[in-house]
Structure formats: structure tokens, C-alpha cells
C-alpha positions as CSV (number, residue, x, y, z in Angstrom):
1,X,28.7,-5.3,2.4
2,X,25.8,-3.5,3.2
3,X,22.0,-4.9,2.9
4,X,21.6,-2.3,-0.1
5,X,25.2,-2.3,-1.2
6,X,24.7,-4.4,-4.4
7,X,21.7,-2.1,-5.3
8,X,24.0,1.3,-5.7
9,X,25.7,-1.2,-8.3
10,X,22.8,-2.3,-10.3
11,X,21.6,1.4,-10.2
12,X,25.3,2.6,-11.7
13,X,24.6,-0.5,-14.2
14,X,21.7,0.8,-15.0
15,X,22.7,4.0,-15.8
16,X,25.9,3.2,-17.7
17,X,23.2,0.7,-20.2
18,X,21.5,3.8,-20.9
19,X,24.6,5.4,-21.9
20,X,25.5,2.5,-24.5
21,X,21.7,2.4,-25.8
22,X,22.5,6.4,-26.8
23,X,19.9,7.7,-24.3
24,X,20.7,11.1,-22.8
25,X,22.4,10.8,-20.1
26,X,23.9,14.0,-18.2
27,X,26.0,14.2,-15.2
28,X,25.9,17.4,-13.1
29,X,29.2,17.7,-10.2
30,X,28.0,20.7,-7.5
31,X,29.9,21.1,-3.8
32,X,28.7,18.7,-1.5
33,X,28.5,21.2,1.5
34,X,25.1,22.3,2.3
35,X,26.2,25.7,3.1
36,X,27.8,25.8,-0.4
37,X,24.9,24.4,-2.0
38,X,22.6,27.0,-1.1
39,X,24.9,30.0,-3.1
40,X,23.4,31.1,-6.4
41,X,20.7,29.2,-6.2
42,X,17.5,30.5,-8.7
43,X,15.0,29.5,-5.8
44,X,14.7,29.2,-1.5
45,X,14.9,26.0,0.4
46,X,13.8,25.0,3.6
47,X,10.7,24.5,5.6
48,X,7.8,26.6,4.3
49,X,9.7,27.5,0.9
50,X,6.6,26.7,-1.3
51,X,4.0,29.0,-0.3
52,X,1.3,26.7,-1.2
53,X,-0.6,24.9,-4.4
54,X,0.9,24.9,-7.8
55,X,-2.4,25.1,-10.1
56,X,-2.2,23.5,-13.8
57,X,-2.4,26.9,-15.2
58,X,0.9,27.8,-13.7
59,X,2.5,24.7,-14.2
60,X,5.4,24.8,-16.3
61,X,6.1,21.0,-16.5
62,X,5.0,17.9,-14.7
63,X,6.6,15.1,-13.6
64,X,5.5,11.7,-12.6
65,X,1.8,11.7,-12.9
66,X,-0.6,8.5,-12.7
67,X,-0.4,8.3,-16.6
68,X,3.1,9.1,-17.2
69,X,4.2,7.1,-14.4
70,X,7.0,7.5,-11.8
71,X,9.2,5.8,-9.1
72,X,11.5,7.4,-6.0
73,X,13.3,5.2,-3.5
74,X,16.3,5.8,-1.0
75,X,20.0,3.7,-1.3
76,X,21.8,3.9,1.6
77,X,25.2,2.5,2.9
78,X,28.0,2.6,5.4
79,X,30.8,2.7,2.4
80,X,30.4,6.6,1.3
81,X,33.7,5.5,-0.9
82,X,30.7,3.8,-3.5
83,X,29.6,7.2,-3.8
84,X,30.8,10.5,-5.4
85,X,29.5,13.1,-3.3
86,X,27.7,15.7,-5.0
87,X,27.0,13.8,-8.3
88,X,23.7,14.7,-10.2
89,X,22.9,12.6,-13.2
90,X,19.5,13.1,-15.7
91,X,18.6,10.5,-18.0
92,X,16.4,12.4,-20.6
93,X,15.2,15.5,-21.0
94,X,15.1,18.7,-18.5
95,X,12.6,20.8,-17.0
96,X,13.3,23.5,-19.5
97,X,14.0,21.5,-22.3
98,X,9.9,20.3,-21.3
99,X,7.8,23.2,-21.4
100,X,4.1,22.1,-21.1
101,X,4.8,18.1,-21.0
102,X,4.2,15.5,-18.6
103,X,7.2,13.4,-18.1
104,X,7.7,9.8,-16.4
105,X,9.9,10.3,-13.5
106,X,12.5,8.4,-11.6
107,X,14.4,9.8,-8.5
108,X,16.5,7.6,-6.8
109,X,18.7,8.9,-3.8
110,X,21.8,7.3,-3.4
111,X,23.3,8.1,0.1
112,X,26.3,7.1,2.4
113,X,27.7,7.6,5.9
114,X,29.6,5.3,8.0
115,X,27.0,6.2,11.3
116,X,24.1,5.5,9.0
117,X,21.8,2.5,10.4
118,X,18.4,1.0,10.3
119,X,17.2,4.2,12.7
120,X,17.8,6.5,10.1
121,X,15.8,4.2,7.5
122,X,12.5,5.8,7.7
123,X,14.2,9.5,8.1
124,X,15.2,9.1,4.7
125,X,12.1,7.4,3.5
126,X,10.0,10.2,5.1
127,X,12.5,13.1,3.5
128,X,12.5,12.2,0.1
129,X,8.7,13.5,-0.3
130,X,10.0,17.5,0.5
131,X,6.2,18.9,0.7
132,X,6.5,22.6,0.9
133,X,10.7,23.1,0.8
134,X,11.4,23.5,-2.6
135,X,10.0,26.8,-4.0
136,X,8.4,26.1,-7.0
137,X,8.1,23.0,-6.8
138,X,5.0,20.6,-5.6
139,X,4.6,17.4,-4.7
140,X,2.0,14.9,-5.0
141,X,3.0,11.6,-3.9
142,X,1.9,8.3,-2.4
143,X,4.8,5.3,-1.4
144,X,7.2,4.8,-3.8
145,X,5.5,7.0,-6.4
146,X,6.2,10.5,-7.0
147,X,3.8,13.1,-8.8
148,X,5.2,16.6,-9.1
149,X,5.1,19.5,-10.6
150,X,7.0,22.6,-11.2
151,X,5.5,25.8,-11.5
152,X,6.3,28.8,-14.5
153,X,8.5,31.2,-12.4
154,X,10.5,29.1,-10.9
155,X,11.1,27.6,-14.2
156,X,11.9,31.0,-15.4
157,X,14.2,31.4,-13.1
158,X,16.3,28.3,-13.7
159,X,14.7,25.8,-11.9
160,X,15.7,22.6,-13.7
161,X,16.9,19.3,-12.4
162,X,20.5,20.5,-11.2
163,X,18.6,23.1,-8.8
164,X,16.4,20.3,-7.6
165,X,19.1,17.8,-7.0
166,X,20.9,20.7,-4.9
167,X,17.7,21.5,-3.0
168,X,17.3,17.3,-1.9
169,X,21.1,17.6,-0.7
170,X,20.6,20.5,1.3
171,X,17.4,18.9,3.0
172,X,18.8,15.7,3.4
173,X,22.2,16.8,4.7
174,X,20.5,19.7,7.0
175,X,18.5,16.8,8.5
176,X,20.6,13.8,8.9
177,X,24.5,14.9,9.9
178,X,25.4,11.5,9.4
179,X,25.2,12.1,5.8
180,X,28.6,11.7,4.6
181,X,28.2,11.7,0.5
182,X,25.4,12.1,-1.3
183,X,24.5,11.4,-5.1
184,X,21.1,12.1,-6.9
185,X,19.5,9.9,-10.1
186,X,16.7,11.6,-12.1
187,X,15.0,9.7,-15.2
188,X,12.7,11.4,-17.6
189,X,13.4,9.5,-20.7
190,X,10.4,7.2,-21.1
191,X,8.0,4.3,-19.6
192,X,10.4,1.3,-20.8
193,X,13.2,3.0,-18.8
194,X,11.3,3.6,-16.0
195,X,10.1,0.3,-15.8
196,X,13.3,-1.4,-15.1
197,X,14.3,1.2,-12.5
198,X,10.8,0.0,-11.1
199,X,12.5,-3.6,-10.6
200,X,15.4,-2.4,-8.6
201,X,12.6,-0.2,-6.3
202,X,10.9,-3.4,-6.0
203,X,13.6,-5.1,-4.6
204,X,14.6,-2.3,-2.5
205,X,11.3,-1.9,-1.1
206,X,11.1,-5.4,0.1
207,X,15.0,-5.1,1.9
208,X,13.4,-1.5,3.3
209,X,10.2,-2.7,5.1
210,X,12.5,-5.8,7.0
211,X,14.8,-3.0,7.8
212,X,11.9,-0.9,9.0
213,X,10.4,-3.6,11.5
214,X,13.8,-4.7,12.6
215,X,14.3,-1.2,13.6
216,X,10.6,-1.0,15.4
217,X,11.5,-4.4,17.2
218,X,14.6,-3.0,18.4
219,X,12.2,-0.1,19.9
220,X,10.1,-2.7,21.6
221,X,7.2,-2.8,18.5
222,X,6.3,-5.1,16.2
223,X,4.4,-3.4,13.6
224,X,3.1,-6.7,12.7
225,X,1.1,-7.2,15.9
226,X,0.3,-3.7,16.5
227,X,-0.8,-2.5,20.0
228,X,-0.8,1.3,19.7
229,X,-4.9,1.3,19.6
230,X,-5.1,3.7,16.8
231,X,-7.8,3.1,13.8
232,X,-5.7,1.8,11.0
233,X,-7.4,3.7,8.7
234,X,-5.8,6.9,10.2
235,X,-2.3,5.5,11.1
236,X,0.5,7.2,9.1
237,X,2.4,4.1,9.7
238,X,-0.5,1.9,7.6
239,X,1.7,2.0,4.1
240,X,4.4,0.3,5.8
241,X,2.5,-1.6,8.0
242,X,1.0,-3.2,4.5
243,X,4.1,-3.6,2.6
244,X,5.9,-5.7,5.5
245,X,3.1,-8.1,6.1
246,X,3.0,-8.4,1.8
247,X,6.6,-9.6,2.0
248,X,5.9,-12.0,5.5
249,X,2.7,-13.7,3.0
250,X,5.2,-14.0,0.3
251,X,8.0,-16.1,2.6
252,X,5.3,-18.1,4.4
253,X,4.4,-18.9,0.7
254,X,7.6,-19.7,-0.1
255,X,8.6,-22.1,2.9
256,X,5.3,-23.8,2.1
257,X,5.8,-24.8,-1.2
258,X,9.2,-25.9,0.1
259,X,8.0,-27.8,2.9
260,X,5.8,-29.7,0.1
261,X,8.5,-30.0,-2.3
């Protein structure tokens, strides 16, 4: 079993509680080949796809924002049997169905190959924040957190959370071949849900930054004792950087109070 094996089943958990609590819960089934993907769809996808700023005045809907709250994280694994390629499921409302609101958002990205490793961690990290891809559609994001927003024509033209979960498994597949299967998770549905999905990301995050310096100490860097010379302040690596010496204090806490015990 993989490191993040077990999380893919408290993430199908998850969603099947929703089901039995009588949230709404929709499941989406489009081909799983990128080329495939791309026909019919209401808006273009690729590297400089958004032309630039969505303004508030021509947002249709936002997702994710500091008050509302939100959450994205990656699942990967070697077994692409745990997946079913091509899934979409949305828990809560749509984009359309949300004209004018500003919804909680989760996004989890459920992914398998059997040539996926640790090196291709922080690809998929990095990829889940599309920038300028997605026409229509903006995001504003830090680690872990996800603020976006979709803008009025692309809304008119379709754009709702089936487009979006196409456009993520076009970019993902276009970038990483060793992407055998790939399933998407949005949530909308409210702050309580969102919440628990938050203790699964926290979990995952803590497996993710081990994974991440394992993979930099196989490169010949520990990212603990850094020794590129760069101002920390400007280092794009700083986020991870922080979260991997957060979990080294927590263990060190840990084997002391164990040591005492």
C-alpha cells in the first residue's frame, strides 16, 4: 500500500457520508483521454488560456475566498485500479446554480499511475494552482488554500464544475504521462463540510512535505539545512521549507515527551 493509499479511502468515505446525510452529491463520468477531453468544450485550455484579471464586476461566482473558506490537496498512488478514471463528483451546489455567491471550496485531486513516485510529488503540487489555463477562470491561491473565481462569459457559456474538472485532467495528463487514471472531488456545500475535508488535507500535508524532502535528499539537498544562498524571503521553495520543519518540531516534541515518559 501506498503512503497515501488509505487517504483515497477516507476521501471515498467521506463522500459516501455526505450521500447518507442527504447532501447533494453529483457524480459526472467524461473520457479520460486528454485529446477527448478537449472536444465540445464551452471554453480553451492550456498555457496563456486566461487572458488576464477577472475583476469583481465580471465575476459570475466565487469560490474559496478568505471568508468562505477553502481547501485543495493532491492524492496520489501506484494502484490506478482505486481509481475510476475520469470521475467528477460535486458535493453542493454549481457554478450556475450560484450566480453572484461566494462559495466554500474543496478540490481534491485524486490521481494514479504505476510510474508515479516522490519526483513527481511537487509536479502535482505545483499543477493544481492552473494560473492562466483555464479561460474564465482565476485563481488566487496560497498552500493548501484555493481562492477563485469564475468570470460572467465563461459562465454563460457553460462553464461549471464538469468543464473545470475536464480542464484539470487535461493539464495534469498533458503534463505528467505517467498519469494513468485520474478522478476529481469538488465541495461547495458548506463550512462544516469543508472542515472535515480540512482534516484529511492536514494529514496529507504532513505525509506530502516528508515525501518532498525525501525526494530533495535523493537530489543531494536537504531543505532543512539549506545551502542554495538565496534570501528566504524570496525562495519559492519557503512554504515547504516551513511546513517540513513544523512536522520535524512536532516529532522532536513527541520523542521528548516519550523519552520522559
Amino acid at each position: 500500500m501506498g503512503a497515501l493509499d488509505l487517504y483515497l479511502k477516507q476521501v471515498a468515505a467521506f463522500v459516501e457520508e455526505r450521500r447518507r446525510d442527504g447532501r447533494q452529491v453529483r457524480a459526472f463520468q467524461c473520457d479520460g483521454d486528454p485529446q477527448q477531453l478537449r472536444q465540445g468544450l464551452p471554453v480553451r485550455v492550456g498555457p496563456g488560456a486566461n487572458a488576464g484579471l477577472i475583476l469583481r464586476a465580471d465575476t459570475f461566482a466565487e469560490l474559496g475566498s478568505p471568508d468562505a473558506g477553502s481547501s485543495a490537496f493532491p492524492l496520489w498512488t501506484r494502484d490506478a485500479s482505486l481509481l475510476t478514471d475520469g470521475r467528477i463528483t460535486l458535493i453542493g451546489p454549481g457554478i450556475r446554480e450560484s450566480e453572484g455567491a461566494s462559495l466554500p471550496f474543496g478540490q481534491v485531486l485524486m490521481i494514479g499511475g504505476t510510474e508515479l513516485g516522490d519526483e513527481e510529488h511537487e509536479a502535482l503540487e505545483q499543477n493544481q494552482y492552473v494560473a492562466d489555463q483555464i479561460e474564465g477562470y482565476m485563481i488566487r491561491s496560497t498552500p493548501g488554500r484555493m481562492w477563485s473565481r469564475v468570470g460572467r462569459d465563461a459562465a454563460r457559456r457553460g462553464f461549471d464544475f464538469d468543464v473545470l474538472g475536464q480542464a484539470l485532467m487535461i493539464l495534469f495528463k498533458s503534463a505528467i504521462p505517467q498519469i494513468e487514471a485520474m478522478e476529481v472531488l469538488f465541495l461547495t456545500s458548506g463550512k462544516e463540510d469543508l472542515q472535515q475535508l480540512n482534516g484529511i488535507a492536514e494529514q496529507v500535508r504532513t505525509i506530502g512535505t516528508l515525501i518532498a524532502r525525501n525526494a530533495w535528499l535523493a537530489r543531494g539537498y536537504d531543505i532543512l539545512e539549506c545551502s542554495l544562498g538565496v534570501d528566504c524571503r524570496s525562495c519559492s521553495d519557503k512554504p515547504t521549507c516551513d511546513d517540513i520543519r513544523d512536522v520535524v518540531k512536532i516529532r522532536k516534541k513527541k520523542l521528548r515527551k516519550k523519552a520522559d515518559a
